[in-house]
C-alpha positions as CSV (number, residue, x, y, z in Angstrom):
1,X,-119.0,5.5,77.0
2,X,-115.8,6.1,75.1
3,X,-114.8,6.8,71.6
4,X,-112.2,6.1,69.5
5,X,-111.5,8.8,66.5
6,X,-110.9,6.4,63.6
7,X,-110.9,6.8,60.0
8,X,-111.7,4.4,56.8
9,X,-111.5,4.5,53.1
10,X,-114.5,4.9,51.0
11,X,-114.5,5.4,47.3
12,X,-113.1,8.5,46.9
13,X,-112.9,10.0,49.9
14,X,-111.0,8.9,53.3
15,X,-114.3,9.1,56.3
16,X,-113.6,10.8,59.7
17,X,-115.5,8.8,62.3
18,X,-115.3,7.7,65.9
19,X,-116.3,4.5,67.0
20,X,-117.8,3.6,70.5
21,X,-116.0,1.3,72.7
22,X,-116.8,-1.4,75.4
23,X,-114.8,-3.8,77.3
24,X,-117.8,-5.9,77.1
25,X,-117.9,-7.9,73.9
26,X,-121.3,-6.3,72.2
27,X,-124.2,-7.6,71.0
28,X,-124.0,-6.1,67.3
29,X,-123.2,-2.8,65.8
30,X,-125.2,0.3,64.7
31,X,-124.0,2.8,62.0
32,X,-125.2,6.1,62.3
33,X,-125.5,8.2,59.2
34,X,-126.1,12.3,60.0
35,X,-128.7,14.9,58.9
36,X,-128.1,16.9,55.5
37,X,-124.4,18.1,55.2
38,X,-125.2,21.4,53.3
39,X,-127.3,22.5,56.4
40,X,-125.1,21.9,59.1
41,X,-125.4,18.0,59.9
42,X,-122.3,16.1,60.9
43,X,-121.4,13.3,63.2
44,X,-122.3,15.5,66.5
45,X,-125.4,16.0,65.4
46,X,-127.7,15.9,68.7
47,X,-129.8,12.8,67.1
48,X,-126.8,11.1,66.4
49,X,-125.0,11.5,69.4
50,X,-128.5,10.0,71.6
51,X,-128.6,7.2,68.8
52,X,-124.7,6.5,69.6
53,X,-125.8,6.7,73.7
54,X,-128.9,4.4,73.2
55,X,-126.9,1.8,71.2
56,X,-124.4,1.9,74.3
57,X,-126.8,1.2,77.0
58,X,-128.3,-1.6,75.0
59,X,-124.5,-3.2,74.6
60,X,-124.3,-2.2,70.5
61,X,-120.8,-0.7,69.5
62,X,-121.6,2.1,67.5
63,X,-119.9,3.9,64.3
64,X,-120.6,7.2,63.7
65,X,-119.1,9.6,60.7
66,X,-118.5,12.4,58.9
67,X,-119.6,12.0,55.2
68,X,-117.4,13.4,52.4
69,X,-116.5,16.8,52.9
70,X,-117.4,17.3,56.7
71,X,-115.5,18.1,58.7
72,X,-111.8,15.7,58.2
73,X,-113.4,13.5,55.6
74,X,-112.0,14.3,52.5
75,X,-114.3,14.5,49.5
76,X,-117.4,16.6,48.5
77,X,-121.2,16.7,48.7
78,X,-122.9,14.3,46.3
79,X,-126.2,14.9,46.5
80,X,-126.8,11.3,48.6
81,X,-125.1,9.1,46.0
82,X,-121.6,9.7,47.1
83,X,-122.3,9.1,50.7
84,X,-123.6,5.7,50.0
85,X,-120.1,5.0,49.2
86,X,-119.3,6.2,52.7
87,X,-121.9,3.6,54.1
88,X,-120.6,1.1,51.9
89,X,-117.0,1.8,53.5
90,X,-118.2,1.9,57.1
91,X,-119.9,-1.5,56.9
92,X,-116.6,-2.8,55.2
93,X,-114.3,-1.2,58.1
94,X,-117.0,-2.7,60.5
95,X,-117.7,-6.0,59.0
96,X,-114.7,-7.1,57.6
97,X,-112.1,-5.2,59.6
98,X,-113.5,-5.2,62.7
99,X,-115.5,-8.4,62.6
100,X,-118.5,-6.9,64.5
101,X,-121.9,-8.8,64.7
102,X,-125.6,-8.0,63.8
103,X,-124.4,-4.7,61.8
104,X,-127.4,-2.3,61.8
105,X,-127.3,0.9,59.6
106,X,-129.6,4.0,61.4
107,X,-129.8,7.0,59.4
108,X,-131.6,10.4,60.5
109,X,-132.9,12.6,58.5
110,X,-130.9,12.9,55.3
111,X,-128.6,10.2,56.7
112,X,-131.8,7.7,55.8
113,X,-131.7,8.7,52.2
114,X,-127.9,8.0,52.4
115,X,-128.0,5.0,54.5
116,X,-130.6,2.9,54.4
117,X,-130.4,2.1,50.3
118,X,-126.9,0.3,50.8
119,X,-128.2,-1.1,53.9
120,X,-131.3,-2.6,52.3
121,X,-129.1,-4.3,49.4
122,X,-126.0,-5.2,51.5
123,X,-126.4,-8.5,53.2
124,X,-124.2,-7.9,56.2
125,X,-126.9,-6.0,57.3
126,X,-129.6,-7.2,60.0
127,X,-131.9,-4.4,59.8
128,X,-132.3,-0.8,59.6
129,X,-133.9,2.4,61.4
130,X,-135.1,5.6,60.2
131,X,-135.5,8.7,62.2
132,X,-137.3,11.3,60.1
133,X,-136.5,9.9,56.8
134,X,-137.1,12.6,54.5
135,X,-140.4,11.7,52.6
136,X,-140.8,14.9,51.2
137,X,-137.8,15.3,49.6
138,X,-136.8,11.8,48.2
139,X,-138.4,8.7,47.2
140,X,-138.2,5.8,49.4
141,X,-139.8,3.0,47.2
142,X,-136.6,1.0,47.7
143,X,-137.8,-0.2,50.7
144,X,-140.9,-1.7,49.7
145,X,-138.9,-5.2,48.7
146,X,-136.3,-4.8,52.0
147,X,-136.9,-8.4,54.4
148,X,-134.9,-7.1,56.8
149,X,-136.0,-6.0,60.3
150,X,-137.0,-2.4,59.7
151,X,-138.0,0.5,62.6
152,X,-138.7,3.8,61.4
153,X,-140.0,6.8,64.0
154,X,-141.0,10.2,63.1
155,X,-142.8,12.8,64.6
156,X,-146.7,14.2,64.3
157,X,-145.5,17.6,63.8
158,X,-142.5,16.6,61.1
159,X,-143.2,19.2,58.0
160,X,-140.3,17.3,55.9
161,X,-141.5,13.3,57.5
162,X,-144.8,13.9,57.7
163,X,-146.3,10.9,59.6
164,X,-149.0,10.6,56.6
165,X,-146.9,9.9,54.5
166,X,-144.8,7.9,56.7
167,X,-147.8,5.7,57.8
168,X,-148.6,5.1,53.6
169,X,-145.3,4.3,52.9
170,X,-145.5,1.9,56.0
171,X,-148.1,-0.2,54.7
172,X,-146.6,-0.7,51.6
173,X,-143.8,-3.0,53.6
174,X,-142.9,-6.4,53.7
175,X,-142.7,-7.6,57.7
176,X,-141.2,-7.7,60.3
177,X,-141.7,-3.4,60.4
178,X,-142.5,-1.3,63.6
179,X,-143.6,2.7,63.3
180,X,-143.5,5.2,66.2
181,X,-145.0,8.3,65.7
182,X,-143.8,10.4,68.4
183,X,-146.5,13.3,69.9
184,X,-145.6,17.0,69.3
185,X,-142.1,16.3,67.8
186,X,-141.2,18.1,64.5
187,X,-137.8,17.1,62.4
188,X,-135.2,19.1,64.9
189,X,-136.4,17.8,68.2
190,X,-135.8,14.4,68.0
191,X,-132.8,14.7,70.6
192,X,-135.0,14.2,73.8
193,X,-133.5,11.2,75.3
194,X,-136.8,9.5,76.7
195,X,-138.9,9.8,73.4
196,X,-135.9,7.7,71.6
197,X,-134.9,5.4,74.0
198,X,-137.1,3.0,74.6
199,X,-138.2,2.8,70.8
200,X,-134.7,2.1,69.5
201,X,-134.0,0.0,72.5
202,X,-136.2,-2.2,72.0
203,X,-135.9,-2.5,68.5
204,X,-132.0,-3.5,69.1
205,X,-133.4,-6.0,72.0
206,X,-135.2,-7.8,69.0
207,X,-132.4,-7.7,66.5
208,X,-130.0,-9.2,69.2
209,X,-132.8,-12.1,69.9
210,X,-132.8,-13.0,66.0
């Protein structure tokens, strides 16, 4: 898989990212959004980089990016509301400059808080995924309303997604939903390759059917 250091505007800030690459024309597209900036999340997060990996053997370019104030993206940390102008600027670079299909919007971690709002409102968007979204931390009702094609995993031993909370929040959505709770996985170990592959896989299999 190669990569492509791009960057894009977003309100107020100019977003470092690098975007996968194929000679194969793809399926769809997956933006990736990264853990919490303040403690040490950015683009080569180890979640993000398998996510970017998985969306490659599946045929899915991929975006992933710095938000605001990591790394060469110019800005600062807004607390979540200023990255989802970062989203909002990587659909636009994907959708409208690139032309991509199916774009998907994946956020881990903080990256869901970040992510999956503009995703849920924006209708470019097919669907969504959620590793770890961080229940304990921020509220996630704006989900409950969301049509789209939604796949959330999280682990049985997440302190910060804990899969109680994750399985309430779960029934309170509209289909078509899938949940994975993965077995002795806490919020920092969701980099092994064979506990993510095949659930994100096949999620993208089914968005590419749609």
């Amino acid at each position: 898989m190669e990569e492509e250091r791009i960057y894009f505007k977003a309100k107020g800030a100019k977003i470092e990212g690098l975007l996968s690459l194929d000679k194969r024309p793809p399926k769809g597209s997956v933006i990736i959004c990264h853990p919490h900036p303040l403690f040490g999340g950015d683009m080569d997060n180890t979640v993000v980089v398998a996510i970017t990996r998985i969306a490659a053997m599946w045929d899915f370019t991929s975006l992933r990016f710095n938000f605001r104030g990591v790394g060469e993206s110019t800005g600062t940390f807004g607390g979540g509301t200023s990255e989802q102008k970062d989203v909002k600027g990587a659909i636009d670079y994907l959708g409208e400059g690139r032309k991509l299909p199916v774009i998907l919007v994946a956020g881990y971690s903080f990256g869901a808080i970040a992510g999956l709002p503009v995703g849920a409102h924006d209708e470019r968007v097919r669907g969504l995924i959620g590793v770890a979204p961080p229940l304990e931390m921020f509220d996630f009702g704006f989900l409950r309303n969301c049509p789209k094609p939604k796949l959330f995993v999280c682990g049985d031993r997440d302190t910060i997604c804990p899969s109680s909370k994750m399985e309430e929040l779960f029934e309170t959505l509209s289909e078509p939903k899938w949940l994975r709770i993965l077995p002795g996985i806490d919020h920092f170990c969701y980099d092994r390759r064979g506990l993510l592959e095949r659930v994100i896989g096949d999620f993208l299999e089914r968005i590419a059917q749609l």
